[in-house]
N, C-alpha and C positions, 0 to 999 in steps of 0.2 A: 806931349810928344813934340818935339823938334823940328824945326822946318826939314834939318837934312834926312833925321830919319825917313820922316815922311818921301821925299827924294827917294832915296835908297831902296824905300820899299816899293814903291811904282816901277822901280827901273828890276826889280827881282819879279814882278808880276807879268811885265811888257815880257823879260826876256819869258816867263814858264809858257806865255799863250804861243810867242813863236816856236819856241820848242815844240810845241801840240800841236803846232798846224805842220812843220816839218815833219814829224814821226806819222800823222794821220799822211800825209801826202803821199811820203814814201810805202805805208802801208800800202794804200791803195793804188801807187803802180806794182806794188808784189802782188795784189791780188788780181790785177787784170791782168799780169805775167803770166798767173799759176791758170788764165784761161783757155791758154793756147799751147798749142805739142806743134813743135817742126818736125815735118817727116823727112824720116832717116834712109839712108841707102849703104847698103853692106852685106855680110851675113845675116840670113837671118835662120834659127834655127826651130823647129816646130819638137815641141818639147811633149812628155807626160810625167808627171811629178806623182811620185808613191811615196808612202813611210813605211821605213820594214825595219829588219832586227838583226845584226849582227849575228854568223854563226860561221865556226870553224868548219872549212872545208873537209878537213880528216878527222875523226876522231875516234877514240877509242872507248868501246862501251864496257861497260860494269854490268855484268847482267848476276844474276839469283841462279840457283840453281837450276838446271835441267832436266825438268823427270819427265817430260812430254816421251820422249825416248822407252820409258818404261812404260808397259802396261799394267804392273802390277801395283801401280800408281791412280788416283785418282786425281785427274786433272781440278784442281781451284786455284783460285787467286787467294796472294798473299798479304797480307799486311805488311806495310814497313811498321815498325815500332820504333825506333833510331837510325839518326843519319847527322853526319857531322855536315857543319856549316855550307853553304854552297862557296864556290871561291877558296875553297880550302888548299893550299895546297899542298902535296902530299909524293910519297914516294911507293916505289912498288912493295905491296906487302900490308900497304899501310891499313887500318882497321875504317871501311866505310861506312856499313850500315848493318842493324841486324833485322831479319825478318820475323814474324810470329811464328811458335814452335808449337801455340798450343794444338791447335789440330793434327797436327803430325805425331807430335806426342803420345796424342792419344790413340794414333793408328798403331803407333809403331808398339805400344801398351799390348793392345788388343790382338797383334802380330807374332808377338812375341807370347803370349800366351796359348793364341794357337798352332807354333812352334815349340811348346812343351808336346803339346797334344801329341800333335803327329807326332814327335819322339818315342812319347810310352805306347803308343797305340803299335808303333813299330817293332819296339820288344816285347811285348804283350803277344804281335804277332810269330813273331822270330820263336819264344815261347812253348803258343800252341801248336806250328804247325811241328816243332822236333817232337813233344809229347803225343802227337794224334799220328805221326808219321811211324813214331818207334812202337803203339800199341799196334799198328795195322802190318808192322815189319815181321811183331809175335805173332799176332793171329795168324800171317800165313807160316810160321814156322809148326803151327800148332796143325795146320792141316793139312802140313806133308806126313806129318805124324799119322794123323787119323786118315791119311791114304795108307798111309804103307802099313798101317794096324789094316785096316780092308783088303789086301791085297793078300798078308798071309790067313786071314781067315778065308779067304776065299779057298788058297791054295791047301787048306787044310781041311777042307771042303768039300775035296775032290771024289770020296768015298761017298759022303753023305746023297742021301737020297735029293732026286733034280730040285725041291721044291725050296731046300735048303740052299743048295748049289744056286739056286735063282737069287734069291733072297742077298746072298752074300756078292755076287755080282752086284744086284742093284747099289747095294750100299756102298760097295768100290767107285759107282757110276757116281754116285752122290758125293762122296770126298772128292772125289777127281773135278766134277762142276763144280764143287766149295772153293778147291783151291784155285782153279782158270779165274773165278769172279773174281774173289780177294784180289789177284795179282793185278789185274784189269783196274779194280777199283783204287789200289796202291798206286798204279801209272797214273790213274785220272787224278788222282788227289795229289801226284806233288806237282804236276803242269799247276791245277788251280792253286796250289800253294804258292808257286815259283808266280803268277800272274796276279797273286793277292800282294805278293813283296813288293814286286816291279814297282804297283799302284801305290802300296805303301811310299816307298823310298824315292818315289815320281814326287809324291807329295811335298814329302820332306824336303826335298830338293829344291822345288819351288816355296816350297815357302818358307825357306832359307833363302831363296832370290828376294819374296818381299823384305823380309826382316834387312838384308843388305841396302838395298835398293833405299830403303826409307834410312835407315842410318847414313849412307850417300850422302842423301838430299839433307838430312839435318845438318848435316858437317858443314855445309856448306851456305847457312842459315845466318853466321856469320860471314858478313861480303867484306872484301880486301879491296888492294887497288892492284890491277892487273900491270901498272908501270907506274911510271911520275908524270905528276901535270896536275892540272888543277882541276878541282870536282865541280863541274856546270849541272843541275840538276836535269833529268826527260821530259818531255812533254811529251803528253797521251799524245791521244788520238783529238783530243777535244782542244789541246792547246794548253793544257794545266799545269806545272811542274810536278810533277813529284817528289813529293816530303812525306813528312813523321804522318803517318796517318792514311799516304793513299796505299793502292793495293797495285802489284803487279801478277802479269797473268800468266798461263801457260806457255802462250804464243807472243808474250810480249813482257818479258823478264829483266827489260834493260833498268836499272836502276839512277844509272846517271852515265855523264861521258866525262871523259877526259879529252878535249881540242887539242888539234895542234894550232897552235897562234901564229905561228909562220905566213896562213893562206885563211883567210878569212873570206865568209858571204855574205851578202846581203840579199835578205830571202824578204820578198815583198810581193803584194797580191794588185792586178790590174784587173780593172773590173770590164765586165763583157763589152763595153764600145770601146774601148781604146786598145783591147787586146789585139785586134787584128795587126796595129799601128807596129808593138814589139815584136821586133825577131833577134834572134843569136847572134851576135857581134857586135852591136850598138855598141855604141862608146855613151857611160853614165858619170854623170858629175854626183859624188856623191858628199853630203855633209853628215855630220856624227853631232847630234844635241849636247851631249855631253862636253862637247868642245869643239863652239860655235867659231872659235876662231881660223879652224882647221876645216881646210877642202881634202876631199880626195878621188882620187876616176875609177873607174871599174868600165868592165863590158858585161852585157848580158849572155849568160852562158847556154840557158834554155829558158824553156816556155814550154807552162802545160797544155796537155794537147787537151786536157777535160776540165773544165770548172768546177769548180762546189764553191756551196753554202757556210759561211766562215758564221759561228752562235753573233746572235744582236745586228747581222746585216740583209738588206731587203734584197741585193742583188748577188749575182751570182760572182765570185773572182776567178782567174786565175794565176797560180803561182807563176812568181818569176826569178829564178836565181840570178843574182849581179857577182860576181867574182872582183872584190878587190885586189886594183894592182899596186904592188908591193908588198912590205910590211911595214905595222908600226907597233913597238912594245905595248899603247897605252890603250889599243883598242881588244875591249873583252867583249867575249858573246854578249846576246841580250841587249846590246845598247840597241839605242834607238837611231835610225838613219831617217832621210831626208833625200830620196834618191830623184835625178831629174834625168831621164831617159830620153836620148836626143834619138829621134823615131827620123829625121829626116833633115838637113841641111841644103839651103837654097841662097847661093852665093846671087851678089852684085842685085838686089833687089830693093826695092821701096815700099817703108812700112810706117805705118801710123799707129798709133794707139786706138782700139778697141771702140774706146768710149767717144771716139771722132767720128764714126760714121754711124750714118741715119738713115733713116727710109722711109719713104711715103707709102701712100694708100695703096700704089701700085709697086710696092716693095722692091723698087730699085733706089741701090744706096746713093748716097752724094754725101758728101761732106761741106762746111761751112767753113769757107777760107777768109784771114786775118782783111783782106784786101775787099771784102764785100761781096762775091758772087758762090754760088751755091756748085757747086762744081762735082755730077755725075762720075763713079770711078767705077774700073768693075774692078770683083776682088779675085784675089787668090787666095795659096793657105795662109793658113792662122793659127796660134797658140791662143794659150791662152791670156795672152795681153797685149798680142800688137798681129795685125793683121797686113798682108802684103796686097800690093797695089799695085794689079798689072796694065792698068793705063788709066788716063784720067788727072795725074798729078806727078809731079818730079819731085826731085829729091830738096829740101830744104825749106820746103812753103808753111807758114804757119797757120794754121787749120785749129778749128775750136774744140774746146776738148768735150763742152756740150751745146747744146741746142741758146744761141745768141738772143738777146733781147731785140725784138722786132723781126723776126726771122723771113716775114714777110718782103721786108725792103730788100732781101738778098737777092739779086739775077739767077738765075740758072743758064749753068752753060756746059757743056759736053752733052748736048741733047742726044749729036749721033753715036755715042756709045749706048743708048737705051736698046739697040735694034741687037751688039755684041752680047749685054747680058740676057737680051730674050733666046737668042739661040744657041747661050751655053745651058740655060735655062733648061733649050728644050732635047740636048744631048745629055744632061744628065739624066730627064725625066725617061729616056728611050733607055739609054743604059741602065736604067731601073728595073725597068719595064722587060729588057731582058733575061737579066738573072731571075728575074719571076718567072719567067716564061720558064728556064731551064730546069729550075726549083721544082715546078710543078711536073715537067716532063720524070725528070729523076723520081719524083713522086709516083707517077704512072705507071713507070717501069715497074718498081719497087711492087706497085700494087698486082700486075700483071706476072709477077713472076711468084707472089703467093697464091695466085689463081691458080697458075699451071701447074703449082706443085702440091694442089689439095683438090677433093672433090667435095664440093658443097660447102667448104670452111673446113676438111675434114683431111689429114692427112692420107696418102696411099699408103698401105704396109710397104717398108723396103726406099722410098722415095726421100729425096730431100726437101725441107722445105723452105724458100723462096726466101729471103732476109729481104724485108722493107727498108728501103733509101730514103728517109728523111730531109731531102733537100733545102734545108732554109739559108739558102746564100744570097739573101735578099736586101744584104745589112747597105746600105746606099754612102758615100762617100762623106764623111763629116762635112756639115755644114758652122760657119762663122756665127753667133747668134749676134744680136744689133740690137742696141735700142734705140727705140726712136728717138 
């Protein structure tokens, strides 16, 4: 090896260590950069952040037939067996889904055979009562006869000795009663005739309503589309689409919908502590996953006034419709949102980051300023990642973003704000301490008015009774969490 090489390669080694001392240096002022947040002064807006699901404001349902309406029907649910694609689109008329025919089939089988029935049992009727009516029309023609044969034997009679003369009277007496019955029993029989028919042809009648009734509902077994637009599949009651294989019910027939995409919603759940925070007309920034590059706003439309239990969650939600404003072609039900619900807007204020403030044993905050001293602040609201600061610190100071090395050599100074956080302190714990009080009063009530409306636990005949007031308006004002 050559003197110069040798050279050469010392002067490529000198330069790689400077090189590593400069890239280490620079690092390490980026990392003691990345220790410190300057606090801000501006807007600040106190947010809750939900993911919910696109869904057309209007839409048009596809429902199954209707036989709730009928009684000669028996209410069950139905199978889908086929259903074209979801997203499909389509126009009015177009062929959607067919239902299972076999159960119906088989009523309408079993319907229709007992709609022969009552047919022949109707001429069968029709039948006997002309045959049993025409031999009872002869008999009485047969015992005017043998009246009026009695009448001239009698009359020829008249010579003959009394005992004779008796004899032939009686037997006059006895035609004359033959024929009054006959006629009597002739009236009574065509009324029951005429009430045996009614029943008949009552029958037949209705059950020519089922036989229709069920051919109705099969016809209608295959589902169409009621206009144009594209087929979005239902969701139960439980949140599931419905496809090849679920079932719909008597009281719940919608098969799918057709949206209109014009006015889209963003339908998302807020869970019980931050409900109070939503009301109707918030203005929401809302994002669409599906295309992360794209913002868009909406306002909240409503909020449920009752929670439930959504399957696989420990807490209770409740629903909140977002109304997108505008349109845009690209967005279909179903997608996935990312909605950030500004609950409350507080201009010209001073805020740090979350993970700036600290607390001691007596859990009043202070934070750890760039300049060395430990510096008392009291707070105000908060989101969830920057907290307001209503005295204690100005706008622009750089403050640690966690607990410093030596923490101990820090000063502490705003000692006199200690005495401001003990007495918001102690007007929140009163204003607690209130609503509890009223909570229980409203409880009292409540309990005292199904006292007065029962005796012993036991309702009065005629009285009403008392509706219990559950008062739980004890929910306390969101607090900031901190770590130490």
């Amino acid at each position: 090896m050559t003197k110069r090489t040798l050279i050469i390669s010392g002067i490529i080694l000198v330069s790689a260590i400077v090189i590593l001392i400069i890239i280490s240096k620079v690092s390490s002022k980026k990392d003691i950069a990345n220790l410190y947040a300057r606090s801000e002064k501006g807007q600040f807006d106190i947010v809750v952040n939900t993911t919910g699901e696109l869904q057309a404001k209007n839409s048009t349902d596809i429902i199954g037939p209707e036989f709730t309406q009928s009684r000669n029907i028996r209410a069950m649910d139905i199978k889908i067996t086929d259903m074209v694609p979801e997203g499909t689109e389509v126009k009015g008329g177009d062929y959607v889904a067919t239902l299972d025919r076999t159960s119906f089939d088989n009523s309408l089988k079993d319907e229709l055979e007992k709609l022969t029935t009552y047919e022949t049992n109707l001429e069968m009727k029709i039948l006997d009562t002309a045959v049993t009516l025409s031999n009872l029309r002869d008999n009485i023609k047969n015992l005017r006869f043998s009246v009026e044969e009695a009448a001239i034997t009698l009359q020829q009679s008249k010579y003959e000795p009394p005992t004779t003369i008796r004899q032939a009277e009686i037997s006059l007496d006895k035609a004359n009663r033959s024929l009054d019955q006959a006629i009597r029993g002739y009236s009574l029989r065509v009324e029951q005739s005429k009430s045996d028919m009614h029943t008949a042809k009552t029958n037949l009648s209705e059950q020519r309503g089922r036989v229709s009734d069920l051919q109705t509902v099969l016809s209608k077994f295959i589902i169409t589309a009621p206009s144009s637009g594209m087929i979005i599949y239902k969701r139960d009651r439980m949140g599931s689409k419905r496809k090849v294989g679920s079932s719909i019910s008597p009281w719940d027939n919608v098969v799918a919908t057709l949206p209109d995409m014009s006015s889209m919603l963003s339908i998302t759940y807020v869970n019980e502590i931050d409900v109070s925070k939503v009301k109707a007309g918030q203005h929401v920034e809302i994002m669409v996953d599906a295309f992360p590059e794209k913002s868009y706003t909406g306002t909240v439309t409503s909020v449920a006034n009752i929670g439930e239990q959504l399957p696989n969650a420990d807490a209770k939600v409740f629903e909140v419709q977002i109304e997108v404003d505008g349109t845009d072609p690209i967005l279909r039900p179903s997608m996935t949102t990312g909605n950030k619900i500004i609950t409350k807007t507080i201009k010209d204020v001073t805020y740090i980051p979350l993970e700036s403030v600290h607390a001691g044993a007596d859990s009043i905050p202070f934070v750890y300023l760039k300049n060395g001293t430990r510096q008392v602040v009291v707070l105000g609201e908060s989101n969830e990642n920057n907290v307001v600061i209503d005295q204690g610190l100005q706008a622009g100071v750089q403050v640690y973003l966690s607990t410093p090395a030596k923490p101990e050599n820090f000063k502490l100074e705003g000692e006199q704000l200690i005495s401001v956080i003990k007495n918001r302190e102690k007007e929140k714990k009163a204003e607690e301490l209130k609503i509890r009080e009223e909570a229980e009063k409203n409880k009292e009530d409540g309990d005292g008015m199904m006292q007065r409306g029962g005796i012993s636990g036991r309702r009065r005949p005629g009285s009403g009774q008392g509706s219990q007031t559950n008062g739980q308006n004890g929910a306390s004002p969101s607090q900031a969490g901190f770590r130490k």
